[in-house]
N, CA, C and O atoms as CSV, one atom per row, in Angstrom:
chain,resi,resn,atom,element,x,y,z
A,1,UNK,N,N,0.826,-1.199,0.000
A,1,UNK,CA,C,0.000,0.000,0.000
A,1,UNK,C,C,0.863,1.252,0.000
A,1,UNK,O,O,0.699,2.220,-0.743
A,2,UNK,N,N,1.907,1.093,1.033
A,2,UNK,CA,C,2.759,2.320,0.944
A,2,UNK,C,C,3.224,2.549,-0.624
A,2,UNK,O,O,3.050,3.563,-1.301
A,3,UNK,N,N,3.791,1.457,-0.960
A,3,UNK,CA,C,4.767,1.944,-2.613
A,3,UNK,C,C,3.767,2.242,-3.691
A,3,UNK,O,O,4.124,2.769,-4.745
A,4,UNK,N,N,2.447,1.894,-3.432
A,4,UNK,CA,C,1.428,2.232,-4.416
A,4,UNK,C,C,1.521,3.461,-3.918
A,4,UNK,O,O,2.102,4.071,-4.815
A,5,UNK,N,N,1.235,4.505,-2.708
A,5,UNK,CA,C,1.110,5.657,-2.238
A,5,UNK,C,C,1.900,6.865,-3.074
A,5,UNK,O,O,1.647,7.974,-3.544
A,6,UNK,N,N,3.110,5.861,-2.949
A,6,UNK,CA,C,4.658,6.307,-3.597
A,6,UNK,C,C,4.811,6.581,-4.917
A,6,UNK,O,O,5.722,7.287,-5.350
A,7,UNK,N,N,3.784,5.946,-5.738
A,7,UNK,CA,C,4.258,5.811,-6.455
A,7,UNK,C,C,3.215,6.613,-7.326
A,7,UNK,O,O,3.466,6.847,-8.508
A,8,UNK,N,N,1.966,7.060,-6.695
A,8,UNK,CA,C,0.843,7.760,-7.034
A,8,UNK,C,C,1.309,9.145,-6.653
A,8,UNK,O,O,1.111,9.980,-7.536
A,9,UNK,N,N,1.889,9.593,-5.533
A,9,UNK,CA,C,2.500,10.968,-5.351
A,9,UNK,C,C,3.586,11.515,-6.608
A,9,UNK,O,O,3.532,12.599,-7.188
A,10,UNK,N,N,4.453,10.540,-6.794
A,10,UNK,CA,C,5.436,10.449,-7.675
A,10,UNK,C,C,4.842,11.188,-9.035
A,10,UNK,O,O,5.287,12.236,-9.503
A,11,UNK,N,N,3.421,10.186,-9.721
A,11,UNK,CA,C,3.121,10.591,-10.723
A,11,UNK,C,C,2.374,12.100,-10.897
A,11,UNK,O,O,2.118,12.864,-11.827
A,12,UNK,N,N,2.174,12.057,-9.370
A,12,UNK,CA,C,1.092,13.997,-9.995
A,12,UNK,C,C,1.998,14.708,-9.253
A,12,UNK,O,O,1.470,15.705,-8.760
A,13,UNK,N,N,3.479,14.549,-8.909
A,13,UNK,CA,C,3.955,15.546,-9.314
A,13,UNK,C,C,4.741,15.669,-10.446
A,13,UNK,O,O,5.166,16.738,-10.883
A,14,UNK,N,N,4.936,14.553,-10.930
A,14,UNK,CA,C,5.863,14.724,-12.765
A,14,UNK,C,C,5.131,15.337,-13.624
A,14,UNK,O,O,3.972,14.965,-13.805
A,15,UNK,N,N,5.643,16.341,-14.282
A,15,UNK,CA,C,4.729,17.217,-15.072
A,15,UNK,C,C,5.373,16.787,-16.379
A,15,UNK,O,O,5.238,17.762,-17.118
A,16,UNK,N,N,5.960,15.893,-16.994
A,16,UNK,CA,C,6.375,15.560,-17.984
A,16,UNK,C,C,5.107,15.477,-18.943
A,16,UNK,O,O,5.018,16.002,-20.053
A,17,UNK,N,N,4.172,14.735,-18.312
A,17,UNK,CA,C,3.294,14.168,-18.961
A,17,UNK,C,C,1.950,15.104,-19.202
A,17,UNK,O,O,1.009,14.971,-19.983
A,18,UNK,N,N,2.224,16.002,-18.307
A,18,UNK,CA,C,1.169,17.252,-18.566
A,18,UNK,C,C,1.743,17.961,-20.282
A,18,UNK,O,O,1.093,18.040,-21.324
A,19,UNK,N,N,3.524,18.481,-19.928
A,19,UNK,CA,C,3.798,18.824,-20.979
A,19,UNK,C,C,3.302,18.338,-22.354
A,19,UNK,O,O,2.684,18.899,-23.259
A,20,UNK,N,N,3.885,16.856,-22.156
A,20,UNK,CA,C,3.644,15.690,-23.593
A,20,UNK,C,C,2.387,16.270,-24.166
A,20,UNK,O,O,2.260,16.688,-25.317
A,21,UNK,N,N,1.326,16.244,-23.078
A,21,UNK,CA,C,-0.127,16.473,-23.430
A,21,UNK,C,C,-0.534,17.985,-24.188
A,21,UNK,O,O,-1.439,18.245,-24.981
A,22,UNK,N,N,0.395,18.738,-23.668
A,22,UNK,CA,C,0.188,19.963,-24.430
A,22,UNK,C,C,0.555,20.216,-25.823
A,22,UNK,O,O,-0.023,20.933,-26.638
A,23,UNK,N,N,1.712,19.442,-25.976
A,23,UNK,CA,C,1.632,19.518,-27.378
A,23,UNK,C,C,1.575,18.361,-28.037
A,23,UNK,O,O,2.308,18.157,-29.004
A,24,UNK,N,N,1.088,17.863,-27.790
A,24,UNK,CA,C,-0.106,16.390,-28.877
A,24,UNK,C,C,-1.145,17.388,-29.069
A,24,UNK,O,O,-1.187,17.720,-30.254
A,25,UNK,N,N,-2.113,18.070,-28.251
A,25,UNK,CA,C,-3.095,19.122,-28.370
A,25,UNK,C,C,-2.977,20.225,-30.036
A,25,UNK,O,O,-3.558,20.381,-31.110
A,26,UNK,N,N,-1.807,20.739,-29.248
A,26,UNK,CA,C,-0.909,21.627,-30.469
A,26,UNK,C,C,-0.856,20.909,-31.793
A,26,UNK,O,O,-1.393,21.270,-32.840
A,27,UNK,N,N,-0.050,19.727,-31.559
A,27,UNK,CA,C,-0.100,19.430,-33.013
A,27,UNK,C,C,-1.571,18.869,-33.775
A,27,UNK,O,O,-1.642,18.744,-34.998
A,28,UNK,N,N,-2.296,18.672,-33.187
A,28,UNK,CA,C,-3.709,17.809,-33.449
A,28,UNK,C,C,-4.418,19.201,-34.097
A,28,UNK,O,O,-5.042,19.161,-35.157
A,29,UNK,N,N,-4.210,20.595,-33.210
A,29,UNK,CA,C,-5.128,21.609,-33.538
A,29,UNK,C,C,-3.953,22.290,-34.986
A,29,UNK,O,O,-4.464,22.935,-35.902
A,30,UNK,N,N,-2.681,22.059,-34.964
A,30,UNK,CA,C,-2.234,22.669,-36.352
A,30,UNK,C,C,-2.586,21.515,-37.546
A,30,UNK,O,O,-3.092,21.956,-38.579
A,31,UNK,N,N,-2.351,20.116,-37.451
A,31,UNK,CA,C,-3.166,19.417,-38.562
A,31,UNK,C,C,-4.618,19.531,-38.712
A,31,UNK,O,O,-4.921,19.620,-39.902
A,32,UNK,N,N,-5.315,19.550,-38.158
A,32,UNK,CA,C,-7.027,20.018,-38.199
A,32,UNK,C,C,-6.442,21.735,-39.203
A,32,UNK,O,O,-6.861,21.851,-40.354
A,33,UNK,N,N,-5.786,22.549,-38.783
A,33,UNK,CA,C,-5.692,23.642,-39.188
A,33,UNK,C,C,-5.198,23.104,-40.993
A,33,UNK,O,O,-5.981,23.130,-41.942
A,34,UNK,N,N,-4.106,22.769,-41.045
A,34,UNK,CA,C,-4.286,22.417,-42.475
A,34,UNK,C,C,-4.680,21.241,-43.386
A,34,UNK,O,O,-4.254,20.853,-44.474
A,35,UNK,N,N,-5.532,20.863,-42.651
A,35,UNK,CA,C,-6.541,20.190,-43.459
A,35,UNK,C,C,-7.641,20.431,-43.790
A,35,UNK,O,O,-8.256,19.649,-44.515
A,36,UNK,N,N,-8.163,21.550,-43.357
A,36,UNK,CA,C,-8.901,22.563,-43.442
A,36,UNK,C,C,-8.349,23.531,-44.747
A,36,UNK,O,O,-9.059,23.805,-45.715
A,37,UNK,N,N,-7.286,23.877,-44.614
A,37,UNK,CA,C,-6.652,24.813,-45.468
A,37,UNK,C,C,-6.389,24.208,-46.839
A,37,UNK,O,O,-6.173,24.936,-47.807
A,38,UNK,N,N,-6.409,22.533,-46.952
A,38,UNK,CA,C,-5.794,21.962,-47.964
A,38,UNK,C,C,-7.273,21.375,-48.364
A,38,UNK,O,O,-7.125,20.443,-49.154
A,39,UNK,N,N,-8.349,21.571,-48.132
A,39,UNK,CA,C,-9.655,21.194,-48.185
A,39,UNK,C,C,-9.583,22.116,-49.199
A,39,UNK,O,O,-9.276,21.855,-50.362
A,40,UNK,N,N,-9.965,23.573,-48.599
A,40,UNK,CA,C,-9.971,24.679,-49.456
A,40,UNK,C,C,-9.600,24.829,-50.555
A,40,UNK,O,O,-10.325,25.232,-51.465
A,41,UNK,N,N,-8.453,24.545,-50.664
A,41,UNK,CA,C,-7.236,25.138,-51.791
A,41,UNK,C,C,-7.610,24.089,-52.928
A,41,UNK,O,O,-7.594,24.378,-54.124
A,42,UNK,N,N,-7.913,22.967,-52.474
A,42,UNK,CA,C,-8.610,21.533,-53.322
A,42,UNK,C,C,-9.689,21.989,-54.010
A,42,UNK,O,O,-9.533,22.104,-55.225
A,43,UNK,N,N,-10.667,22.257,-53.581
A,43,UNK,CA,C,-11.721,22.650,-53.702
A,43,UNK,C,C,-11.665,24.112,-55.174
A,43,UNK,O,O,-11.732,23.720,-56.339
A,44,UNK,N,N,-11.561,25.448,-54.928
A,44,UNK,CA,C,-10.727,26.145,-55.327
A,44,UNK,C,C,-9.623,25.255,-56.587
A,44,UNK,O,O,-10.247,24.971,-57.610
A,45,UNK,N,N,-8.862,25.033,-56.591
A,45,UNK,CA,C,-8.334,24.104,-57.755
A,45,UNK,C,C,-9.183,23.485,-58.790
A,45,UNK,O,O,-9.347,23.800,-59.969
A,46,UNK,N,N,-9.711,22.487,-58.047
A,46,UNK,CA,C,-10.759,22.139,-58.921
A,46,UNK,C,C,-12.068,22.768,-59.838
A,46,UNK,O,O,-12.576,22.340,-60.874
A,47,UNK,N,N,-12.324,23.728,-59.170
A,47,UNK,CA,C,-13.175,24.842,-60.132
A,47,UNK,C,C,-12.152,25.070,-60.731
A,47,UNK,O,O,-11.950,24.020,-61.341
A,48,UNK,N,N,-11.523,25.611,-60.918
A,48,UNK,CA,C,-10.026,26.197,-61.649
A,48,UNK,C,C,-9.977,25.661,-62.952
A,48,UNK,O,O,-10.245,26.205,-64.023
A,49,UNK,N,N,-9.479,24.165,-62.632
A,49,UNK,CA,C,-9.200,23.127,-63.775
A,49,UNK,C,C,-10.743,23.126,-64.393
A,49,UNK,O,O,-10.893,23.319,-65.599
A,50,UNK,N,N,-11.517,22.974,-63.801
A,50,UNK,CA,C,-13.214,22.697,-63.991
A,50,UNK,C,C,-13.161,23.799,-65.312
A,50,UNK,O,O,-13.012,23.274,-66.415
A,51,UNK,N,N,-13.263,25.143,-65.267
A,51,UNK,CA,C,-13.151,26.234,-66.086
A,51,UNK,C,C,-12.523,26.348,-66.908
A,51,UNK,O,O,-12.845,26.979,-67.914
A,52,UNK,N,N,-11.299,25.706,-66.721
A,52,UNK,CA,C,-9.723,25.577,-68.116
A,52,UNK,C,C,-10.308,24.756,-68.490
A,52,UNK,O,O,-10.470,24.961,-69.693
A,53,UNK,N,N,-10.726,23.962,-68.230
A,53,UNK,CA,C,-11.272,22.737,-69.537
A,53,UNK,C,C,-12.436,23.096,-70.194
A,53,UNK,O,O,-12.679,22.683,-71.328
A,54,UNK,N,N,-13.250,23.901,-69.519
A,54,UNK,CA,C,-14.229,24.131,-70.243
A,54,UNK,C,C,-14.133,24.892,-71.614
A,54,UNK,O,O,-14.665,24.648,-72.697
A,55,UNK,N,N,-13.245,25.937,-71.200
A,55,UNK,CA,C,-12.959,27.114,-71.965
A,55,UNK,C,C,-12.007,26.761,-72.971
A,55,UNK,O,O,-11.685,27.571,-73.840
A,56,UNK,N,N,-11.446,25.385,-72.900
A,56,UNK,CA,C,-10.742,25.074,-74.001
A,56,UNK,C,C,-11.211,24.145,-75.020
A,56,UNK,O,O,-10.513,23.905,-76.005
């Protein structure tokens, strides 16, 4: 019981794992960010080409 005690104090004070967590967050919210952006630009493109072909 004690080394379980030990070993539960141990973990909430290591902030390693708080860090880790902050940026998995970060990177999750900058890929959502350009996949969003590369949605767009897809999208956009494709009318593009859509129109060059037409017009040719």
């Amino acid at each position: 019981m004690l080394a379980q005690l030990k070993t539960w104090l141990a973990i909430r004070t290591d902030r390693r794992g708080v860090t880790a967590l902050e940026y998995a967050l970060i990177a999750a919210l900058i890929a959502v960010a350009i996949v969003g952006a590369l949605r767009t630009l897809g999208t956009d493109l494709n009318s593009t080409f859509t129109t060059i072909a037409s017009n040719l």
